[in-house]
N, C-alpha and C positions, 0 to 999 in steps of 0.2 A: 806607647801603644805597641810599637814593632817590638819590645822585648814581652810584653805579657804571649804575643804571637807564638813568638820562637819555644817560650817556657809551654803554652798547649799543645805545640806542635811536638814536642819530646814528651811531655807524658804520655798522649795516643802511642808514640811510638816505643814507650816502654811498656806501655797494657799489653800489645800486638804481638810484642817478644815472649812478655808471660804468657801469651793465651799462646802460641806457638812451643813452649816450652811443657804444657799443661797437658799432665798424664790424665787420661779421661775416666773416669770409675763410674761404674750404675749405681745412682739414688735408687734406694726402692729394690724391690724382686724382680727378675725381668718375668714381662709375657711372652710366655712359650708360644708358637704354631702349633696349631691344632694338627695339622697333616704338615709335612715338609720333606725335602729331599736336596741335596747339597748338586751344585752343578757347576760350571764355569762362568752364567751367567744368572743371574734370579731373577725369578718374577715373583714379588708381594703379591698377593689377595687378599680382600677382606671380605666376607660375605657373611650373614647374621643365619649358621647353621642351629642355631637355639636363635630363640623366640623370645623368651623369657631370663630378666636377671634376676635375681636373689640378691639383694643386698646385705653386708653384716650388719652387725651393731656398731654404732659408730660412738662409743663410748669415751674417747680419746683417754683411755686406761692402760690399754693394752695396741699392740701394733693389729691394726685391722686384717681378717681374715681375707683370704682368694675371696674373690665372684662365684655365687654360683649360677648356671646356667641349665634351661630345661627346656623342654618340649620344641620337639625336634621341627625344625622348618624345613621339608621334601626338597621347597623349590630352590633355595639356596644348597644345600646340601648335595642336591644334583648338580650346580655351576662349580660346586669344588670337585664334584668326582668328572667334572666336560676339562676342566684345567688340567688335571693330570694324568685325562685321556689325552688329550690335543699334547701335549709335553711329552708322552711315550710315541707318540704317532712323529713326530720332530726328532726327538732323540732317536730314532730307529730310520729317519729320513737320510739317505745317501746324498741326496742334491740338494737339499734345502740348508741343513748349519752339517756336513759330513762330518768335522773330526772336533765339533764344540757338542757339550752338554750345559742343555738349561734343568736349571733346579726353581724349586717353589717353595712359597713360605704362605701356607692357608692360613689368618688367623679367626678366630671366631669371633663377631660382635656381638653375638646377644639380641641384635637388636636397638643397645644402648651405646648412645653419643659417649658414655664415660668410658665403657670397653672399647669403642671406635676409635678414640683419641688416643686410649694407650696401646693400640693395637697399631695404633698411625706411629707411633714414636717409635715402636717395636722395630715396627721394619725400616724406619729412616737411621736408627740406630745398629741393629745387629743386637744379636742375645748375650753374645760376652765378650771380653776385651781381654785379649794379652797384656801379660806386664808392662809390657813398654809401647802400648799403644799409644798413639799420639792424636788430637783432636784435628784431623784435617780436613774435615766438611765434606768429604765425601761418603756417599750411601752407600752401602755394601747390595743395594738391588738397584735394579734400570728399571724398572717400569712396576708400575701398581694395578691390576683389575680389581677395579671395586668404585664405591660399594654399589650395591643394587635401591635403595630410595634417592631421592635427587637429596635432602635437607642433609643426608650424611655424608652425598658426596660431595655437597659444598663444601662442608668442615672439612673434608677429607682434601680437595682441590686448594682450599685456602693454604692449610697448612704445608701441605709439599709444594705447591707453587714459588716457593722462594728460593726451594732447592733445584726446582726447574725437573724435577722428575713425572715424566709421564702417567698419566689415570686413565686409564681407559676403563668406562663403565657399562655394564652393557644393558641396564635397564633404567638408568636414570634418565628422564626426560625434560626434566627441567627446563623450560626456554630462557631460562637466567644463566644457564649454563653455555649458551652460545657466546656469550658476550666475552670475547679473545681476550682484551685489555683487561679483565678481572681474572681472568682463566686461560692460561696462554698456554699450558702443557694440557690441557683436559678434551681429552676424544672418547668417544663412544662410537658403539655399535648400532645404538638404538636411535630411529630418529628424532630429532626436538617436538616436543608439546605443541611446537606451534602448527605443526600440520595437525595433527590430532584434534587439538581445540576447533580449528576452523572447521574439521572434516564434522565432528561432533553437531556444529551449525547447520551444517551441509542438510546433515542426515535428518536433523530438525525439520530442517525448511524443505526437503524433499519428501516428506509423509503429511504436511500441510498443518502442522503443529505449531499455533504464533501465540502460544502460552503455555510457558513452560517454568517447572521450580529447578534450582540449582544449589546443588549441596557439596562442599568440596570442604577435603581436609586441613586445617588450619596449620600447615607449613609450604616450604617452597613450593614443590610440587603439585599440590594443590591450588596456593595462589595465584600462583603466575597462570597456570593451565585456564582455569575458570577466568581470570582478568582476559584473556582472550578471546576464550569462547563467549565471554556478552561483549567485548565488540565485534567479534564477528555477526554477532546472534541481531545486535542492535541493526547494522550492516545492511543485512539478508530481511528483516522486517521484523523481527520474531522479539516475542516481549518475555520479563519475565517475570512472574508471581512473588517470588523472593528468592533471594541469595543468602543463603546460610553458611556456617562451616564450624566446624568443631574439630580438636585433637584429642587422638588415644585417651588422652589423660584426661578429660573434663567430660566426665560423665553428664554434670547437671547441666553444661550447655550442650550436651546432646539430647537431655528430655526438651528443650527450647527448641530445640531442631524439631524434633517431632510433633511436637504438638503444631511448630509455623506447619508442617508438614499435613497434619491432620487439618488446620483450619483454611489453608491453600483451595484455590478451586481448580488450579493446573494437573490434570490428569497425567501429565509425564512427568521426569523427574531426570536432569542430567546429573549423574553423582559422579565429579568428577575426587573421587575418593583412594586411597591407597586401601590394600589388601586386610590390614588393621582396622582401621577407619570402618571399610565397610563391611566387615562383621559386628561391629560395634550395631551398625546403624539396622544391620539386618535384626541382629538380637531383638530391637528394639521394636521395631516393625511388625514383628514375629508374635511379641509379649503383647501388645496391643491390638493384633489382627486388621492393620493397618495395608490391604492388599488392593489388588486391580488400578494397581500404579504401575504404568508402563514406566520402564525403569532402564534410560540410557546410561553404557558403562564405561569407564574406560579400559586399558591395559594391564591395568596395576590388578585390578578383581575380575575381569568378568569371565578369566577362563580359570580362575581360581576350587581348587579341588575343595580346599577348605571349607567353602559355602556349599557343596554339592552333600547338605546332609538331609534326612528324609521330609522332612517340612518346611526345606527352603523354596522350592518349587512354587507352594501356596501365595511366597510374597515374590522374589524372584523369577518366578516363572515366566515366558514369553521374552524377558529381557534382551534388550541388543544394545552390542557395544563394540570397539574396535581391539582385536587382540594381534598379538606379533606372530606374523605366519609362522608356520612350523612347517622346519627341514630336517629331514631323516639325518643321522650321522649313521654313517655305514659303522657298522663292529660295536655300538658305545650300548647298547644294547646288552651283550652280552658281555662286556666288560664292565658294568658296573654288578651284575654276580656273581665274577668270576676272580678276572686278574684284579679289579681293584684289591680287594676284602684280603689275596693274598699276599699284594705288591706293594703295595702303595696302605695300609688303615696297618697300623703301629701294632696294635695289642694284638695281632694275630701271628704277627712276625717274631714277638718275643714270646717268651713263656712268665718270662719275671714280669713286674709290674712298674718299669722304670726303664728308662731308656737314656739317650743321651741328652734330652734337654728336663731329665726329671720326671717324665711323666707318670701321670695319674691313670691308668686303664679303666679305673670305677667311673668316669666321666667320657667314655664311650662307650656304656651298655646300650643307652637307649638308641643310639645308631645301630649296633648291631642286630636287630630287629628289621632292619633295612636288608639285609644280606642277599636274601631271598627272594626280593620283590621289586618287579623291571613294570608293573602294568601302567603306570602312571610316565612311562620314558614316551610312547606316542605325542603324551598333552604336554610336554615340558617345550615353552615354545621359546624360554630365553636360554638354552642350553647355546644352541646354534651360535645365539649373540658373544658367549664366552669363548667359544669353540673358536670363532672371527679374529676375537679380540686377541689370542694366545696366537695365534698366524700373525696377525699384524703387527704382533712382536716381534718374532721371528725372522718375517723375509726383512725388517726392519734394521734388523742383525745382519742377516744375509748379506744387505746392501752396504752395513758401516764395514765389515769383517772380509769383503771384499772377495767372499767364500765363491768357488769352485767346483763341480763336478770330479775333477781330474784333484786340484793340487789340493783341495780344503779351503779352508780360513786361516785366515793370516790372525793369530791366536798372540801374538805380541801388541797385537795394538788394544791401546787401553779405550775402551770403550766410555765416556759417560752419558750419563742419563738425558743433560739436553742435545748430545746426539742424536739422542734414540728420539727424541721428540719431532726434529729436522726431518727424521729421516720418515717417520709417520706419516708428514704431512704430504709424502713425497709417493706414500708406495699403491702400487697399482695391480693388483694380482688374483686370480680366479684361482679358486677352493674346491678339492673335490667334490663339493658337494652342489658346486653351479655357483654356489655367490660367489659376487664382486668382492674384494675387498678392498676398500677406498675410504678417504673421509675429507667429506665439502670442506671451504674455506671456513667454517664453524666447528669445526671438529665433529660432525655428524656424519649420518649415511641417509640415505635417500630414503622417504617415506614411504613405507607398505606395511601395508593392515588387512589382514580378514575381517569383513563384516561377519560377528556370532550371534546367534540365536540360543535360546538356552531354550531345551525344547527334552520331551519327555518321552523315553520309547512304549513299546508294549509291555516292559517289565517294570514300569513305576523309575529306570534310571535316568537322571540329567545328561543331556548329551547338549554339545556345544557343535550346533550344525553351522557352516560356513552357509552364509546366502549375500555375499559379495564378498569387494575388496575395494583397497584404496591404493592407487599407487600413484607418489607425485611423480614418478619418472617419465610418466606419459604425457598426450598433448592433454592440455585441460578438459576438453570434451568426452576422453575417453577416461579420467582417472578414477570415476565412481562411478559405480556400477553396482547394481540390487536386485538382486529376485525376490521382488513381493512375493508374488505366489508361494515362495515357501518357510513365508515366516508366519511362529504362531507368537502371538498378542499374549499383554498382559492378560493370566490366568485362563491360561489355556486357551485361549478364545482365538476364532479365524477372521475376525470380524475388524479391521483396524481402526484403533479407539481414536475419539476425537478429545481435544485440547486447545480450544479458543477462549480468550475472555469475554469473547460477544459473536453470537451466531453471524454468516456472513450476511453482507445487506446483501438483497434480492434486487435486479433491474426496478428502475421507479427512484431510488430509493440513495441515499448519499449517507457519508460514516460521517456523526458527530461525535467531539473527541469526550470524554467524560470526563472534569473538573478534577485535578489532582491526581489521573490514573495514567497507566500506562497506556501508547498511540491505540493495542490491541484493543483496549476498552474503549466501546462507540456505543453510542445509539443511531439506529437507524432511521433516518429523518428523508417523509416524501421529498420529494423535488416538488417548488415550488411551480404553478402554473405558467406554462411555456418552456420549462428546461425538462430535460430528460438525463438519464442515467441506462446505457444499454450496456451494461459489463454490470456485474456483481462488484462490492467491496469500493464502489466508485467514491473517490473523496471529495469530487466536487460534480454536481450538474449542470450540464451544458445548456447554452441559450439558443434555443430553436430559431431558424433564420428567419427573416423578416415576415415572409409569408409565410409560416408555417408555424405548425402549433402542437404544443404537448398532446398524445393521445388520454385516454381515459387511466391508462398504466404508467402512465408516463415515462416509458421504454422507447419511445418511436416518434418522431416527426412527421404530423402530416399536415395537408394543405388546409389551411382555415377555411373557414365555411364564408362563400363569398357571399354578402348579404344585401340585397337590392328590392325593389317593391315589383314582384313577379305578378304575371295576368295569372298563373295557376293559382299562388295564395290566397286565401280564404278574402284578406281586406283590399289585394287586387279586383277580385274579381268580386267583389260589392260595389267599387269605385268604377269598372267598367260597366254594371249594368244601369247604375244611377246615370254615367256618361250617356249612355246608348239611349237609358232613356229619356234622357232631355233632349236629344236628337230627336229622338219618337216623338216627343211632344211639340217640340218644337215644327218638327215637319208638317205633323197633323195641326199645327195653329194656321201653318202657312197655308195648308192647303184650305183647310175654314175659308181662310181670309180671301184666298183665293175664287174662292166658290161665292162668296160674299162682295166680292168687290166692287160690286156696282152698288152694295146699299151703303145707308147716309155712315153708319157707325166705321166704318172700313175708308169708307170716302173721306172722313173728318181727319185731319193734321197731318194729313200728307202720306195717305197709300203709300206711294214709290217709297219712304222712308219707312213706314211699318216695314215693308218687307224686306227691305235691305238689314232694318233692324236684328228681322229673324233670321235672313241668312247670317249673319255676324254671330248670332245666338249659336248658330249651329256648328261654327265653327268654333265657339267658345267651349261651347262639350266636348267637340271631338279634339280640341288640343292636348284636351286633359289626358287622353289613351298616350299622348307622347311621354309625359312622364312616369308611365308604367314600361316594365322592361328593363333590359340591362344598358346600362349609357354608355353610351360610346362619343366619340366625337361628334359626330352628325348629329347625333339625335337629342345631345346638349344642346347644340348650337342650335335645332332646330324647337326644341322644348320653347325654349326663353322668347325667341323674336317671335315663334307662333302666338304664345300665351299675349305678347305686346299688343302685337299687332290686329290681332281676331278682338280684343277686350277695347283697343282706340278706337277699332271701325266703331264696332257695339257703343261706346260714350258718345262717339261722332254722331251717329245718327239721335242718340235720347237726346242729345245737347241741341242739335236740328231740332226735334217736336218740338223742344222747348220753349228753343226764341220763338217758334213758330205760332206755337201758342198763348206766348207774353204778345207778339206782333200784331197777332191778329186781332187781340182785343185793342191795343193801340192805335189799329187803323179807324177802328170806331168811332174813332172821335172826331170831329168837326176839323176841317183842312190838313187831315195828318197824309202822307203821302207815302207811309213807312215800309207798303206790303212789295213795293214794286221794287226793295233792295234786301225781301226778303222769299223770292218768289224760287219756283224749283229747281232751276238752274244753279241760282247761288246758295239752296241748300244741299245741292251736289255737288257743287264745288266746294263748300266748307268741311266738309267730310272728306272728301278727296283732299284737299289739304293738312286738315287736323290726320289724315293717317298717314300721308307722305310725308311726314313731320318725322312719325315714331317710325316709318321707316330708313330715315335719313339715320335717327338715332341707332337704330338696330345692325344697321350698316356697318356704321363707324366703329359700333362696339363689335362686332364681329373683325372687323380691320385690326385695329389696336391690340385687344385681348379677350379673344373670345372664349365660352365655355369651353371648359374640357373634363374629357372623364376622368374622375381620379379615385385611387384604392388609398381609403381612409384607414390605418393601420393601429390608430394611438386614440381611435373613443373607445373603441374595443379591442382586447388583446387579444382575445381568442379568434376574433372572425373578422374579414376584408370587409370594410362599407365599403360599395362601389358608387360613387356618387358623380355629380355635375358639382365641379365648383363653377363660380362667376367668371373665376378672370378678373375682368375689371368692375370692382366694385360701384364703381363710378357711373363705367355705364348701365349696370342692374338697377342701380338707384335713381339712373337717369328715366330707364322704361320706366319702375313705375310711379316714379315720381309724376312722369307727363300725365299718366293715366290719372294719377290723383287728383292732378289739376282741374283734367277734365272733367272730371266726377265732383269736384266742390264747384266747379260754373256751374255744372249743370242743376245742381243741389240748390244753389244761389237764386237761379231763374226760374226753377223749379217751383220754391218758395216763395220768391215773390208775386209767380200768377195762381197761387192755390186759393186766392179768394176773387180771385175774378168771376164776375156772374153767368152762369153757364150751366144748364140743365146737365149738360154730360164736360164738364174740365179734364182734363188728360193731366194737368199739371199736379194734379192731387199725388196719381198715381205715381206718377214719375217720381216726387219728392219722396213717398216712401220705398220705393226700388232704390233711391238713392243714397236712404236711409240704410236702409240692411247692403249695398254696396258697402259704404264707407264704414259700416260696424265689423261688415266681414274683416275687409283687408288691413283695419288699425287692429284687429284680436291675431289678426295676421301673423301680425311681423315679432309680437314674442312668443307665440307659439311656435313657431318657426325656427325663430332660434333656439330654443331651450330642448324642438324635439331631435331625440335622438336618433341616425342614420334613415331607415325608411320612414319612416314617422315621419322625419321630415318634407319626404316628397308626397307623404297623404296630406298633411297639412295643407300644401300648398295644393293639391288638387282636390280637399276638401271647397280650399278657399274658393276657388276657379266654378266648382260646381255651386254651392249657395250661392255666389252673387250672380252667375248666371242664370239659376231658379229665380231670385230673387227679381233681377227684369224680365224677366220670362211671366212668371204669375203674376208683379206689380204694375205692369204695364197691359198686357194682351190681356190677364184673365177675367176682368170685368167687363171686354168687349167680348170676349166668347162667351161669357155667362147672359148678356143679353140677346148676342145673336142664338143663342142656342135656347134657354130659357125664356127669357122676355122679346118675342120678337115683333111684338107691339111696339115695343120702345125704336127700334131699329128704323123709327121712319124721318124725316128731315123736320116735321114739324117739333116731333117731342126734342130731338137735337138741337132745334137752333133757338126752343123757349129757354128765356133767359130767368135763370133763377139767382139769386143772391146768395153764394157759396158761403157756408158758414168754415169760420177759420177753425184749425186743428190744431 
């Protein structure tokens, strides 16, 4: 085993020798720089000044032809001429690199990953090699700007990341790009997507927009961007209709785009799309008349010159999105129509058509076109970003080269490129032009954005009006900032459009979620009786407290309606006049009987007991007003023992007539001795007893557990029964338990002297008052229970007044009808002829 060791361990190290030994030669033709200029130190770029590749025929017959490249890209095309403005502005700098020159190597991508790649080996390599070049692994440049889309500068980050040579990009956003451990030389000018996307949410959820569609380009920068912005969006509350995404290349999934787009019911549209992309989508928009889509944008388009052509307005118009501020660069102005064209762009310096690395002059006609034309340098807002990036090189130099005002740079020390990376992370320095230039521990710079409006002047032109900003450098409260007032809406309009899946609930009123939709889709669903809802959008309704109750809206708690048997209500105040009038009646029997009382019908079974009768009667009616009104303690307690006690006297005295009656026909009889233990004394003391009985009762139950008023909450929801409970069961059933006692003796006695022989019998009558007593109070006791809150206390004063009528008219009103009608009858003879009572 340790000799196969030894034997791997020496071939590596014979490979290591050859590859040290190993003269380097270029496979292939090399790729020229498009612009270039030789210096002490170089800065690569790559930036896609064509638009468009041409491809050959890839026939594999013949060695395949150059790339061709066309239609000229402004905004890249300006970062090459902000490059080798910022490099004359340095190389002319006395205190910044004094006695070093940097040189540049622009090369052009096209646009395409294939020109990228070999445009990336271009510069990690050098254009030619000396005879006796050797393969030593170092780059002939320190540092790379480029590219300008995030998916190129990955390839482009990936690929030199091994060499440890610095990229700085200054429009790639990519939040995949922060991630150190994948990208550990990779800084930019521009901030990460990740503020952006959330800011996008932001802007969302601050115009009150919680349905929204989203459409992003199907590469990095697209991805990552929009995976952000829905969860931020989710976050913040905000739902969304769909997520689409399509790339350059896939036409047919961008008709799928549009049509989800057409069938959508989200009137906004976050297109977190690149510059490509959303010309694509606008064409389309355009072709179908697919407009009054407020249309959120981000960086990459929305201050895009490209789209500003005469009919874009129609679908675009009113759009707001976040663009990269724009700073003036003093002089660059007038240097790109002047010293560029004569300094720095090739075919004007030579006359021949060929230069030192070969070149072709036929392939910068269509820039020259360019020469003359600065009106588009105000809107270019990623120039600055370059301008940054070219400084950050620089004093990055400054600080390895150990450069000087006085002595220079120390021009012997060999600089490389993961130097220059070290020393980026490191540098801190303000720009003529006011910015900072620095980069966070992710290789970024601090997040600022103008909020744009794309908005239309007097002359029919697109203008991209500022109506805020975003800056994360502030505290949170102050970092977004917006003047509605002066933004105009999808298609022209001043009017700011709405975008909900479901209008808001109104107070009353709660969100139900709809089966399979997003939380935005709801129905609006009353609040059941007794909860309210007083906010809009409420997700659940609240339970109205104990005593209080939903209104009609169901926005508001108020106080239940407290519900008791009032003297004003209509069945009150029926119950008191039938009270009052049995009073009435009752008074005027007494007084009758009163005015009467010397004759026989008045005299017969015991006067003193008629009338004590009646006063009992009269207070049987008037107990009945106590349970009308509202209860309170007192007037429970006083309801119950009144009702007892006024209804025992009243049985006490019928029960007196009674035996009195059965007695007195028993003295009749041969040696009975019966009347002299039944005589007026002791039918006032039996009554005086039989009530001192129910008063002992009413006592004790008052002692123990007496009535009390109580707010009955759970027979009815909506309204207070204020009632009298018992207390003690026991003793409620106790009063009338006694009273029913009393009432079946007297019924018994009743009964048995109703055929006793007597012209005028009392016992007749008594048994039917005792009759409709005891019919009242057994129909009593389940109506009673079964009614409900006042009802219940008319029940029982129903009860109270019929059996009071009932000895009232079954006892007195055949003696009033004789005293008042037959007063023939009225005399002691017709009384005391003995008739033979027929049974009933």
């Amino acid at each position: 085993m340790l000799i196969i060791l030894y034997i791997l361990l020496f071939f590596l190290y014979c490979i290591h020798t050859k590859a040290e030994k190993t003269i380097c030669h270029m496979m292939g033709e090399s790729k020229y720089p498009l612009l270039s200029k030789n210096g002490d130190f170089i800065i690569g770029t790559l930036f896609a000044i064509h638009s468009k590749e041409t491809l050959p025929s890839f026939e594999f017959r013949q060695k395949p032809q150059r790339l061709f490249c066309s239609s000229v890209n402004l905004i890249d095309f300006r970062m090459a001429q902000t490059v080798i403005f910022a490099i004359e502005e340095i190389n002319t700098n006395e205190s910044l690199l004094p006695n070093i020159s940097i040189g540049y190597r622009i090369y052009d991508t096209c646009g395409s990953r294939l020109s990228s790649m070999s445009a990336t080996l271009a510069l990690m390599n050098g254009q030619e090699f000396a005879a006796g070049d050797r393969c030593n692994g170092q780059s002939p440049i320190h540092a790379i700007i480029g590219e300008t889309e995030s998916s190129a500068t990955v390839i482009l980050s990936r690929t030199t990341g091994p060499f440890k040579i610095p990229v700085i990009s200054p429009s790639a956003t990519c939040e995949c790009l922060s991630n150190r451990k994948d990208y550990p030389s990779f800084f930019r000018t521009i901030a990460s997507d990740y503020h952006q996307s959330r800011a996008l949410a932001y802007i969302v959820k601050h115009f009150g927009w919680s349905w929204v569609g989203a459409v992003n380009s199907d590469n990095d920068y697209g991805n990552n961007g929009m995976a952000i912005f829905l969860k931020t969006a989710q976050e913040e509350g905000i739902c969304v209709d769909y997520s689409v995404k399509f790339h350059r290349t896939e036409p047919e999934k961008l008709q799928r785009v549009v049509e989800t787009i057409k069938r959508g019911t989200a009137k906004v549209i976050v297109a977190f799309l690149s510059q490509v992309e959303m010309g694509n989508l606008f064409d389309q928009l355009s072709v179908q008349n697919i407009t009054n889509l407020q249309i959120i944008g981000v960086e990459a388009w929305i201050t895009s010159e490209s789209l500003m052509i005469p009919n874009s307005f129609h679908v675009l118009g009113g759009s707001l999105g976040f663009a990269v501020r724009k700073t003036n660069i003093e002089g660059f102005a007038d240097y790109v129509t002047k010293t560029f064209w004569h300094t720095a762009f090739p075919c004007l310096q030579r006359e021949d058509n060929s230069s030192q690395y070969g070149l072709n002059c036929s392939s910068y006609q269509d820039l020259l076109v360019l020469k003359n034309y600065n009106e588009d340098i105000t809107e270019q807002r990623y120039s600055n970003n370059v301008y940054k990036a070219v400084y950050a090189i620089a004093y990055s130099l400054h600080s390895l080269l150990q450069c000087t005002k006085k002595g220079g740079c120390e021009k012997s020390l060999a600089i490389q490129p993961q130097q220059v990376v070290e020393a980026l992370k490191k540098i801190n320095s303000t720009l003529k032009t006011g910015d900072h230039v620095w980069f966070d521990s992710s290789g970024a710079v601090v997040a600022q954005y103008e909020v744009v409006n794309w908005q239309q002047d007097l002359n029919g032109s697109i203008q991209f009006k500022p109506v805020g900003y975003y800056d994360a450098s502030v505290p949170p409260d102050q970092q977004f900032v917006l003047s509605t007032e002066n933004i105009i809406w999808a298609g022209g309009q001043l009017e700011k459009p709405r975008s909900v899946c479901s209008e808001s609930c109104p107070t009353g009123t709660r969100k139900a979620a709809q089966k399979g939709r997003p939380v935005c889709c709801y129905d609006c669903i009353p609040c059941a009786e007794g909860e309210i809802s007083n906010e809009t959008d409420s997700n659940n309704c609240k339970q109205c407290p104990g005593e209080y109750w939903s209104n009609a809206d169901k926005d508001k708690c108020v106080l239940k309606a407290i519900e008791f048997l009032s003297f004003t209500e209509n069945m009150g105040i029926v119950l008191v006049f039938f009270s009052l009038f049995g009073v009435g009646i009752t008074t005027l029997v007494a007084i009758l009987f009163y005015r009467k009382k010397d004759t026989p019908i008045v005299k017969a079974n015991n006067s003193e007991l008629s009338f004590l009768l009646l006063f009992s009667l009269t207070f049987c009616f008037l107990c009945s007003l106590t349970f009308i009104g509202r209860p309170t303690e007192w007037s429970c307690m006083l309801r119950h023992t009144a009702f007892g006690i006024t209804f025992v006297l009243c049985i006490s005295c019928v029960l007196g007539k009674t035996i009195v009656v059965l007695m007195a026909f028993k003295a009749t009889l041969p040696g009975s001795n019966v009347m002299k233990w039944f005589g007026p004394a002791q039918q006032r003391l039996s009554v005086l007893a039989f009530t001192l009985l129910q008063v002992l009762i009413c006592v004790l139950w008052l002692t123990i557990s007496p009535p009390f008023s109580y707010k009955n909450m759970t027979y009815y929801h909506e309204k207070i029964i204020v009632e009298c409970r018992l207390g003690s069961i026991i003793g409620f059933s106790a009063v009338l338990g006694y009273i029913g006692l009393l009432a079946v003796l007297c019924f018994i006695f009743a009964f048995l002297a109703r055929t006793l022989p007597d012209n005028f019998n009392e016992a007749k009558f008594i048994t039917f008052s005792m009759l409709i007593f005891c019919a009242v109070w057994i129909t009593f006791i389940p109506a009673y229970v079964s009614s409900p809150g006042k009802f219940t206390v008319a029940v029982e004063i129903f009860a109270i007044l019929a059996s009071s009528f009932g000895l009232l008219f079954c006892i007195f009103g055949p003696k009033c009808y004789i005293i008042l009608f037959k007063p023939e009858q009225n005399t002691k003879q017709h009384v005391m002829i003995k008739n033979p009572s027929k049974s009933f």
